[in-house]
mmCIF file of the C-alpha atoms, coordinates in Angstrom:
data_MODEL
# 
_entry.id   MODEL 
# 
loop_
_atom_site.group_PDB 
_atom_site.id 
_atom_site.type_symbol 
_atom_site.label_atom_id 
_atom_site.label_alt_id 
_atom_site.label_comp_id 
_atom_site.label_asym_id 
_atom_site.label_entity_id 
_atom_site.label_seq_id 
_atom_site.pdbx_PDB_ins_code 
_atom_site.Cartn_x 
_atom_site.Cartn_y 
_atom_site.Cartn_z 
_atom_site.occupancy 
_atom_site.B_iso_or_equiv 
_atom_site.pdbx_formal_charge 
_atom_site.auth_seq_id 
_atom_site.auth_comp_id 
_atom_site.auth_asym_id 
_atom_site.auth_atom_id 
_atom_site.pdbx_PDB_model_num 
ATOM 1  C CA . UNK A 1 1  ? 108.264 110.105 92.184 1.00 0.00 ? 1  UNK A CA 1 
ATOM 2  C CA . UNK A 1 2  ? 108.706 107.585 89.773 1.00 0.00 ? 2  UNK A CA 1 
ATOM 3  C CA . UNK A 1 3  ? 106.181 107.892 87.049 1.00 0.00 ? 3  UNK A CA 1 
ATOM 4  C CA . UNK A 1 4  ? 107.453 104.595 84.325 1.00 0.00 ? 4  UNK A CA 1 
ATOM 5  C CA . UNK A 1 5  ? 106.249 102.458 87.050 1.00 0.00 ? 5  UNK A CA 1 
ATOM 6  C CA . UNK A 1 6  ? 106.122 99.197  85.009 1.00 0.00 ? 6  UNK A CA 1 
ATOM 7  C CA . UNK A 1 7  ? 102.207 97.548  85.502 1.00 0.00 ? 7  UNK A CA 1 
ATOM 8  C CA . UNK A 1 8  ? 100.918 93.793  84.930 1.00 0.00 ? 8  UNK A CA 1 
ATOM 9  C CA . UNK A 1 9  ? 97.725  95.563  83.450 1.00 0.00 ? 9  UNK A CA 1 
ATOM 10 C CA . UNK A 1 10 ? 97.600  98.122  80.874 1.00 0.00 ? 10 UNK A CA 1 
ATOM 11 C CA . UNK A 1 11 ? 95.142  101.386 80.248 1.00 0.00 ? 11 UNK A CA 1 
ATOM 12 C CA . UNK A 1 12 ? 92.297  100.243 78.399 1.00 0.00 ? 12 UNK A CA 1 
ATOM 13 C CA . UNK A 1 13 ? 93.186  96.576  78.794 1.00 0.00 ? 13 UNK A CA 1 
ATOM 14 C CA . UNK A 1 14 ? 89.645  94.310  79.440 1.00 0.00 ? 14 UNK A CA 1 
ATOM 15 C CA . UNK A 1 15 ? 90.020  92.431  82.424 1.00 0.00 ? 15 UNK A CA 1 
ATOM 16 C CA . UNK A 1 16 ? 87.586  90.952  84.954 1.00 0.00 ? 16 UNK A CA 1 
ATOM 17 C CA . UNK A 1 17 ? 87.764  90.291  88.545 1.00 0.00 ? 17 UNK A CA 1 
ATOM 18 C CA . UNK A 1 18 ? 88.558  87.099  90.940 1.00 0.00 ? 18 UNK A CA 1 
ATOM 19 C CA . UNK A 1 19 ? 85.107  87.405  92.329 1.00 0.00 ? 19 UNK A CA 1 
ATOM 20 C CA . UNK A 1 20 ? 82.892  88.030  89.401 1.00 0.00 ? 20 UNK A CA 1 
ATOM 21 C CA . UNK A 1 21 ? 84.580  86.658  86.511 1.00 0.00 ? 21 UNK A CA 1 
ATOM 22 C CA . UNK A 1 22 ? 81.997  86.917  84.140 1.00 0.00 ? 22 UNK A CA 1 
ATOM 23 C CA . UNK A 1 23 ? 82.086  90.890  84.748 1.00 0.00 ? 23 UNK A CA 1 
ATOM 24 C CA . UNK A 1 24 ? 83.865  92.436  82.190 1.00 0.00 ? 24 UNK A CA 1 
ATOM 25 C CA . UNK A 1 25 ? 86.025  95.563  83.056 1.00 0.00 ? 25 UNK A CA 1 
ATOM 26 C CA . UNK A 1 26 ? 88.006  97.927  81.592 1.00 0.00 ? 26 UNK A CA 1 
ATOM 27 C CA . UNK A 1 27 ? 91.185  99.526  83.150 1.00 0.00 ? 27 UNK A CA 1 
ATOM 28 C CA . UNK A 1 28 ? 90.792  103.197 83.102 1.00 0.00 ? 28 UNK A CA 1 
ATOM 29 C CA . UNK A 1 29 ? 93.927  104.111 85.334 1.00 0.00 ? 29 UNK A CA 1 
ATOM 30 C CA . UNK A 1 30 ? 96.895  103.147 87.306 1.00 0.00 ? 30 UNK A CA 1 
ATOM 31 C CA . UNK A 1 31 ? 97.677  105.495 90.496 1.00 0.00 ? 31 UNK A CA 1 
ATOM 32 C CA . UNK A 1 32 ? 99.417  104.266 93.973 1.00 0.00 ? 32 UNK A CA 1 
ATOM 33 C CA . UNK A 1 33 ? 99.348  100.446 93.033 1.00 0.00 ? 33 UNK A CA 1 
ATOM 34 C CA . UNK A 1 34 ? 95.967  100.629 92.559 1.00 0.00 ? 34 UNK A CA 1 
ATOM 35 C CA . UNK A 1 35 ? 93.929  100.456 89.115 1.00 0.00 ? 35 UNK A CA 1 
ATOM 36 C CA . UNK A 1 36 ? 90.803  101.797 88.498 1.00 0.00 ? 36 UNK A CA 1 
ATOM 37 C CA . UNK A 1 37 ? 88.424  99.641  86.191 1.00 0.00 ? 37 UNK A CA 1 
ATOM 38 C CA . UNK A 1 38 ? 85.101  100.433 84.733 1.00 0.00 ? 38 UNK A CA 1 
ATOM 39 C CA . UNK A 1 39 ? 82.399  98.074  83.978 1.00 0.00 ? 39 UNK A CA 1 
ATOM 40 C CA . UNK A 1 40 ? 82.553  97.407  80.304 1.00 0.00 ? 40 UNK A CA 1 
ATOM 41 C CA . UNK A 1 41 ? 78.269  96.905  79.612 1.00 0.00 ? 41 UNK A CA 1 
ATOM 42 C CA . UNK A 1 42 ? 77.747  99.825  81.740 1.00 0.00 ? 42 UNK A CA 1 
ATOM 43 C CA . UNK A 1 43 ? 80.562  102.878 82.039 1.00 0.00 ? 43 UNK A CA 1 
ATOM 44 C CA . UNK A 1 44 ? 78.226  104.926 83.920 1.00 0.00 ? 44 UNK A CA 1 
ATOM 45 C CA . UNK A 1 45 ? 78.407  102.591 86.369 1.00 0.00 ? 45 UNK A CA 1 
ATOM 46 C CA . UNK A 1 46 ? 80.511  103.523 89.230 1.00 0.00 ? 46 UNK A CA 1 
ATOM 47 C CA . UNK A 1 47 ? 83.794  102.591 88.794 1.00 0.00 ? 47 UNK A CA 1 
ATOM 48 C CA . UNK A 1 48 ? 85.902  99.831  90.980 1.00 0.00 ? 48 UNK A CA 1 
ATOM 49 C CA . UNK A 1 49 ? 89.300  100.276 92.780 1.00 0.00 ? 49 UNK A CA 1 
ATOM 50 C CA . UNK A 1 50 ? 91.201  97.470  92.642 1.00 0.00 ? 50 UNK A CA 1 
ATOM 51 C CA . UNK A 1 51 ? 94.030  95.902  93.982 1.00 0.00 ? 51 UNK A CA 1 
ATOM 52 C CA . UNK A 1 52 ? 96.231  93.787  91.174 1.00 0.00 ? 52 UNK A CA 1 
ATOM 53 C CA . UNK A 1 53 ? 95.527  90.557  93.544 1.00 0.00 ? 53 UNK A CA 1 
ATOM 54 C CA . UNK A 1 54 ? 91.944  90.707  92.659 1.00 0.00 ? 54 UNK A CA 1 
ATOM 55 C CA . UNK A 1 55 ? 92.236  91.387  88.856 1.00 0.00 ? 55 UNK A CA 1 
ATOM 56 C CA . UNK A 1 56 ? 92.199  88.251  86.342 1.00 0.00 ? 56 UNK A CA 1 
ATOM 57 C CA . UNK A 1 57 ? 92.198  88.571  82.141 1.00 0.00 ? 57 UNK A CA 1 
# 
């Protein structure tokens, strides 16, 4: 497995998404072409799986 998989979106990059774009996220991890974002005013919120499609800056 290729692990220097190169990504639009970095680790701890803020981002929002296509839907809610007043949301503020924060990419937390990169697995399978998939990141994983948590909400930036609430990190105990549960956190979002996300396609790369559906992520803005």
């Amino acid at each position: 497995m290729n692990t220097s998989e190169e990504t639009y979106f970095k680790i701890g990059q803020h981002v929002s998404t296509k839907v809610a774009p007043k949301v503020k996220m924060i990419v937390r991890k990169y697995f399978a072409k998939i990141y994983y974002c948590t909400f930036a005013d609430d990190p105990e919120k549960k956190e979002l799986a996300l396609f790369e499609r559906e992520i803005i800056h």
